[in-house]
C-alpha positions in Angstrom: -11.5 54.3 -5.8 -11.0 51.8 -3.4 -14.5 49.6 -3.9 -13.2 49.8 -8.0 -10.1 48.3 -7.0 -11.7 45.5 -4.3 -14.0 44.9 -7.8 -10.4 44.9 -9.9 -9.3 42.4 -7.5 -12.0 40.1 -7.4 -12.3 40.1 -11.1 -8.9 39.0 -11.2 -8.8 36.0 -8.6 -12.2 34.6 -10.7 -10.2 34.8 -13.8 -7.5 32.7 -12.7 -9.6 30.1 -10.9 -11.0 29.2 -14.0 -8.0 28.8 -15.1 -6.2 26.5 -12.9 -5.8 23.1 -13.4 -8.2 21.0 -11.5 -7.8 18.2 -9.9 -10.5 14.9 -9.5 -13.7 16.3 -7.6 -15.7 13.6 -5.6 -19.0 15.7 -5.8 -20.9 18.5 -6.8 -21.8 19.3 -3.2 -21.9 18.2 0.7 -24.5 16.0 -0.5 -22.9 13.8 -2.5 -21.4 10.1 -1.4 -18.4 8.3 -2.3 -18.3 4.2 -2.4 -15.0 2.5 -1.6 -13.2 0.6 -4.6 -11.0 -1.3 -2.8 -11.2 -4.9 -0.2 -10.7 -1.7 2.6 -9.0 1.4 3.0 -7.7 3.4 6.0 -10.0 6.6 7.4 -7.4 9.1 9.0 -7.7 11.8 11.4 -6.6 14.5 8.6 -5.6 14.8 5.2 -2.2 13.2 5.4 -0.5 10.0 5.7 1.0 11.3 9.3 -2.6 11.8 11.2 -3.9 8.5 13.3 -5.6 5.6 11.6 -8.8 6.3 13.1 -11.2 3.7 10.8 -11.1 1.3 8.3 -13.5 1.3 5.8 -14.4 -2.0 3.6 -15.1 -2.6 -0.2 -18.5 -1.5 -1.1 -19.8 0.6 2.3 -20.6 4.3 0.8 -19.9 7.6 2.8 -21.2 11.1 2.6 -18.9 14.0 1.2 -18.2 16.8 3.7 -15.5 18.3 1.7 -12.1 17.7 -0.3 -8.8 18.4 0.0 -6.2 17.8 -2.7 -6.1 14.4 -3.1 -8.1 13.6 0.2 -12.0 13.6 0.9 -13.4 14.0 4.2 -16.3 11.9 4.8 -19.4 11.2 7.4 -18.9 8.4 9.6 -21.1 9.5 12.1 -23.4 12.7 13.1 -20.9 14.1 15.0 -17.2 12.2 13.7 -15.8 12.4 10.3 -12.6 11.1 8.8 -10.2 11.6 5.8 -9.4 8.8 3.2 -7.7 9.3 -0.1 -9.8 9.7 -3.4 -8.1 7.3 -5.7 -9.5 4.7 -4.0 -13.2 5.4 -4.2 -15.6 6.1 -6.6 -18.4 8.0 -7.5 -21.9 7.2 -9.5 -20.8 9.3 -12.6 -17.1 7.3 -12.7 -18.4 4.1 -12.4 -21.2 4.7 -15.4 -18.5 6.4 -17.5 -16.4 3.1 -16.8 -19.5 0.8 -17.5 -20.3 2.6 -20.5 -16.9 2.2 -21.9 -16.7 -1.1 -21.1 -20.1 -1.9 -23.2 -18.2 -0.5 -26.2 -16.2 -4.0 -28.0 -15.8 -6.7 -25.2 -17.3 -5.7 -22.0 -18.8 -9.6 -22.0 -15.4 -10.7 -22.4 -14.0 -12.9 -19.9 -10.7 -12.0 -18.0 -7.2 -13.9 -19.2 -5.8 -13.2 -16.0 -4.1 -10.9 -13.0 -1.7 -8.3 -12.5 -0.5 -6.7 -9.6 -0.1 -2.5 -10.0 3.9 -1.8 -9.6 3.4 2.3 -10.1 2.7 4.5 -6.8 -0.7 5.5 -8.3 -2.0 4.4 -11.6 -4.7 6.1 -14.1 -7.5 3.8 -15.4 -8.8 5.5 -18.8 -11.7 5.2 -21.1 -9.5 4.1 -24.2 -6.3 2.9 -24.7 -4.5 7.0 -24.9 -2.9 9.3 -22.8 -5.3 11.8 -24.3 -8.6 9.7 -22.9 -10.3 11.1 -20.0 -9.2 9.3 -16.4 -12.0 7.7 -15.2 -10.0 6.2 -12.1 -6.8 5.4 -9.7 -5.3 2.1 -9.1 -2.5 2.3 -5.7 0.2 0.4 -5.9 -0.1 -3.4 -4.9 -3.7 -3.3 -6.5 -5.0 -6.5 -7.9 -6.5 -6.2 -11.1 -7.6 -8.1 -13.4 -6.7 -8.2 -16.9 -9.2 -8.4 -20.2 -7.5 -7.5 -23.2 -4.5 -5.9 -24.6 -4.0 -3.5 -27.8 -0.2 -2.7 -27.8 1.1 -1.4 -24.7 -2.3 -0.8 -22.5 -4.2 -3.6 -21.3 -7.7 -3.7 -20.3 -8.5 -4.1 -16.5 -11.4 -4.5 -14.6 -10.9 -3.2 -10.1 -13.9 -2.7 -8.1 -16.7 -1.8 -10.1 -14.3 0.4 -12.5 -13.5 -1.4 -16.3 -10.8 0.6 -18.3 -7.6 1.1 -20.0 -4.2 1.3 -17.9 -0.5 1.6 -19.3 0.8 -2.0 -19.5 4.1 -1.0 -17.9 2.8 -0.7 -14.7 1.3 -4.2 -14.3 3.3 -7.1 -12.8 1.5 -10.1 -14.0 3.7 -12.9 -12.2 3.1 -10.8 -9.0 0.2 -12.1 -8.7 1.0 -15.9 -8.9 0.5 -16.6 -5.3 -1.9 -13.9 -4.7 -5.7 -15.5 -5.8 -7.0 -16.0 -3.1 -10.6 -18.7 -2.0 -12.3 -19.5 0.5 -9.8 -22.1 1.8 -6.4 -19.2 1.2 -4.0 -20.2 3.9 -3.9 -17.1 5.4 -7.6 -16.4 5.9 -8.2 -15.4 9.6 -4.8 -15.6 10.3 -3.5 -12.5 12.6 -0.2 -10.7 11.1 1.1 -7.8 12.7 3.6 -5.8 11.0 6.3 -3.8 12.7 7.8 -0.8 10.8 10.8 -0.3 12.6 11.8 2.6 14.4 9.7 5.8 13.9 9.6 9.3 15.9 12.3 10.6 16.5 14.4 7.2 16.2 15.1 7.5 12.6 17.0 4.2 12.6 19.6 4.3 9.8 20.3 6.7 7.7 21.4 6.1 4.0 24.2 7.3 1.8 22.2 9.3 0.2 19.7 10.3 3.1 17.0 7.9 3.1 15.5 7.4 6.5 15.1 4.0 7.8 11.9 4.8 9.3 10.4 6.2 6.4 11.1 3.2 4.3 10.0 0.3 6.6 6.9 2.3 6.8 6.4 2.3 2.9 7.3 -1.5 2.9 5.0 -2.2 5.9 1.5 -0.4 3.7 2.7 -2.3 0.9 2.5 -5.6 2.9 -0.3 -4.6 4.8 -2.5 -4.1 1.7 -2.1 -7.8 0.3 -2.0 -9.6 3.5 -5.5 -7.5 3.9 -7.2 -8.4 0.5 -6.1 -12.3 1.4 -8.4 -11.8 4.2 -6.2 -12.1 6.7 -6.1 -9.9 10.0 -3.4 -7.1 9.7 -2.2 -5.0 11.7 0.2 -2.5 12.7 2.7 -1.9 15.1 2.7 1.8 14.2 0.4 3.6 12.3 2.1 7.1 11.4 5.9 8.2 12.2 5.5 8.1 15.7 7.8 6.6 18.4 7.5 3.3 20.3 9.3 1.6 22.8 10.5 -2.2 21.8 8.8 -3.1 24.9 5.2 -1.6 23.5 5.5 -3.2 19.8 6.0 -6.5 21.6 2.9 -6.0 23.3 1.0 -5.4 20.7 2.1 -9.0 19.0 0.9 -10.2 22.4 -2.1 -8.5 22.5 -3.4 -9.5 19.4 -2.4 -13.6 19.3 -0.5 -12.7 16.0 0.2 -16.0 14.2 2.9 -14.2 12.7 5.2 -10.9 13.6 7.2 -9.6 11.4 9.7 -6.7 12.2 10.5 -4.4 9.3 14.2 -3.0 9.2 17.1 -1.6 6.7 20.7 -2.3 7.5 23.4 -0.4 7.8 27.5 -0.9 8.0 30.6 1.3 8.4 31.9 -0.6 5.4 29.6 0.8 2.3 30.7 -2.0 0.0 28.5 -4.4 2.1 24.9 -5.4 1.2 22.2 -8.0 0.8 19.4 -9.4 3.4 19.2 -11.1 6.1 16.5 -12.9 8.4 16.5 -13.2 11.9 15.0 -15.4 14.6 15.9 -15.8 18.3 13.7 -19.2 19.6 14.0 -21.7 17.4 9.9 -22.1 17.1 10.9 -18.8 15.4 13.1 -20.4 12.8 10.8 -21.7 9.9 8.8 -18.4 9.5 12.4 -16.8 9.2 13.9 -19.1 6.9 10.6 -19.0 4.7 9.9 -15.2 4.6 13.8 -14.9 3.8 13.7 -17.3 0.9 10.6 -15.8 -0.9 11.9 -12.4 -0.7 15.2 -13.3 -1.5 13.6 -15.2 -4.4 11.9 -12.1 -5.3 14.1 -9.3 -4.7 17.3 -10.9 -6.1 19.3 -9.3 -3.6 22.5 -10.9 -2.4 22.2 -13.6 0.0 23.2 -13.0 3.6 21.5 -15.9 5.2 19.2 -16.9 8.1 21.0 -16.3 11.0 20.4 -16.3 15.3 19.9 -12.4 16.5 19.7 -11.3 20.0 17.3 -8.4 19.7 15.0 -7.5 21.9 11.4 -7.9 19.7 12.2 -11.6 18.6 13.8 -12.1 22.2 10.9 -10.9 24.6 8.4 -12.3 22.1 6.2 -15.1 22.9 4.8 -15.1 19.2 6.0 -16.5 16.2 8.0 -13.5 15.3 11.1 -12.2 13.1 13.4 -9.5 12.5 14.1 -9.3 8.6 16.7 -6.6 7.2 15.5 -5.8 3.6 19.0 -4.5 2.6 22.2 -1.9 3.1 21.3 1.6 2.9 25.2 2.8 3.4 25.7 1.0 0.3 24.8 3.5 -2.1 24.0 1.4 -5.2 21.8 -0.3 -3.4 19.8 2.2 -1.6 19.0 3.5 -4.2 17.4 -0.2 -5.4 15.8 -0.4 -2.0 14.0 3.3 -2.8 12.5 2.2 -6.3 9.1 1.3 -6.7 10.1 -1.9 -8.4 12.2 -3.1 -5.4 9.6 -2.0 -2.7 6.7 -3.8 -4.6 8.9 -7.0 -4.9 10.0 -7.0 -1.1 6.4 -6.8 0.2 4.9 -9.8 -2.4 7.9 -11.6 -1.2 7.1 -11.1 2.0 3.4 -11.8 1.4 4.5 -15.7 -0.7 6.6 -16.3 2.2 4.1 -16.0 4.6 1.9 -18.2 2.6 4.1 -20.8 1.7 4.9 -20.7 5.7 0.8 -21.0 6.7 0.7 -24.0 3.8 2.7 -26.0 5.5 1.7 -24.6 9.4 -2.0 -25.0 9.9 
């Protein structure tokens, strides 16, 4: 009776398996290799945003499958180390001929018209212009793409290898003004680092609504990191998970790494919730023009209301020997306005705004 029921049981379980929704498999097998889609993209510890940057892996380099894990693939880096990277940003030999393919089909030899810049978190490139096609990739927000055609509201768009159909919605086309980069781009080889403030268990502000501070300068600080990273410039981060650091240790790592440009990531907060807007700070007056032009592009961008550039005592512009400011990207006690800071829109446009400043700034400081 109880090997019928053991047989009852596994019958069951296989049953249901088939039935489940799948999600996107990278390969048939250990054996199989991914190639990354993107200018680079980060190779964690584990399978979540929270484990240690550990790698960073660069456009074009391909990596062996060990195994998956919703929507993160391990993969080889070494005979003994391997590391976890998200799948929407790779590809594999059967995506990129089912991409190819669809492309040939009407006007693959077309030229591109221009660029976009993806504003959804992730975004599904499909074979024709439907929601019933078949996905044959994922854009992540900030994304460049760049843009073929148009047939209502998709738009054809051509990102790493892959050549498809994606909802025209999500697609920012003046994002991208100041974002084409050449071999002359001001901010080539120039070192950023970016600060996500607070972290750990300082949770900085908290929001009417409950939106961590230190969850949100960690969103805007990817976003950032991402196009400062495809300009070619060298990006880091002051933290690179929600961990704590001392003021004292993100200033070192400015230091350490001769950043050209440091720029502290915070949300502001007041006992009066009617308050709101942005504001930019600097503390040595070397400091000043970086501050004044990061605040006016994202200001520019953002639309939020103006609070000015002002002087700020605090301690990572103070102790700071490199060109660095604080900028506070708006009130979360306000509660109409946190929830504008939370929306995808609003976090896309702080981080290009961040991004033109930065470049307007290393146009006119070689």
């Amino acid at each position: 009776m109880k090997k019928t029921n053991s047989l009852l049981i596994i019958c069951i379980i296989l049953i249901c398996q088939a039935f489940l929704p799948q999600g996107k498999t990278l390969a048939a097998n250990t054996g199989g290799s991914v190639m990354i889609a993107t200018d680079a993209v980060n190779i964690r510890s584990g399978p979540d945003l929270t484990y240690p940057l550990i790698a960073i892996a660069k456009r074009g380099e391909t990596y062996q499958v060990v195994q998956e894990q919703g929507d993160w693939v391990e993969v080889r880096l070494s005979v003994s180390k391997t590391g976890w990277l998200v799948n929407w940003l790779v590809t594999t030999e059967s995506e990129k001929t089912q991409a190819t393919a669809t492309g040939s089909q009407g006007s693959q030899t077309s030229q591109a018209t221009d660029n976009g810049i993806v504003t959804a978190d992730t975004l599904n490139i499909r074979m024709e212009p439907s929601t019933a096609s078949t996905v044959v990739g994922k854009l992540a927000m900030g994304s460049m793409v760049r843009i073929y055609s148009r047939q209502k509201n998709w738009l054809e768009v051509g990102f790493a290898g892959l050549r498809g159909w994606v909802n025209a919605e999500f697609i920012n086309r003046s994002a991208s003004l100041d974002m084409k980069t050449s071999p002359a781009h001001p901010l080539k080889n120039k070192t950023i680092v970016i600060d996500p403030g607070h972290g750990g268990r300082d949770k900085g502000t908290t929001g009417a609504s409950g939106t961590l501070e230190k969850d949100l300068t960690y969103r805007t600080a990817w976003l950032l990191y991402d196009k400062l990273n495809s300009a070619g410039a060298n990006v880091y981060l002051t933290r690179y998970s929600d961990s704590y650091l001392s003021l004292s240790e993100r200033v070192r790592i400015g230091q350490t790494y001769h950043a050209d440009a440091f720029i502290s990531l915070h949300y502001d907060s007041s006992l009066d919730p009617n308050i709101q807007g942005m504001t930019s700070y600097y503390y040595h007056a070397y400091q000043k023009a970086l501050a004044t032009s990061l605040y006016n592009a994202v200001r520019g961008k953002t639309k939020l209301l103006s609070r000015g550039v002002r002087f700020g005592d605090f301690h990572v512009i103070r102790e700071n020997s490199q060109n660095a400011v604080l900028i506070e990207l708006g009130y979360l006690s306000n509660p109409e306005e946190e929830s504008v800071l939370n929306s995808s829109s609003y976090q896309e446009d702080a981080a290009v705004g961040l991004y033109n400043g930065l470049v307007r700034y290393f146009k006119k400081n070689h």
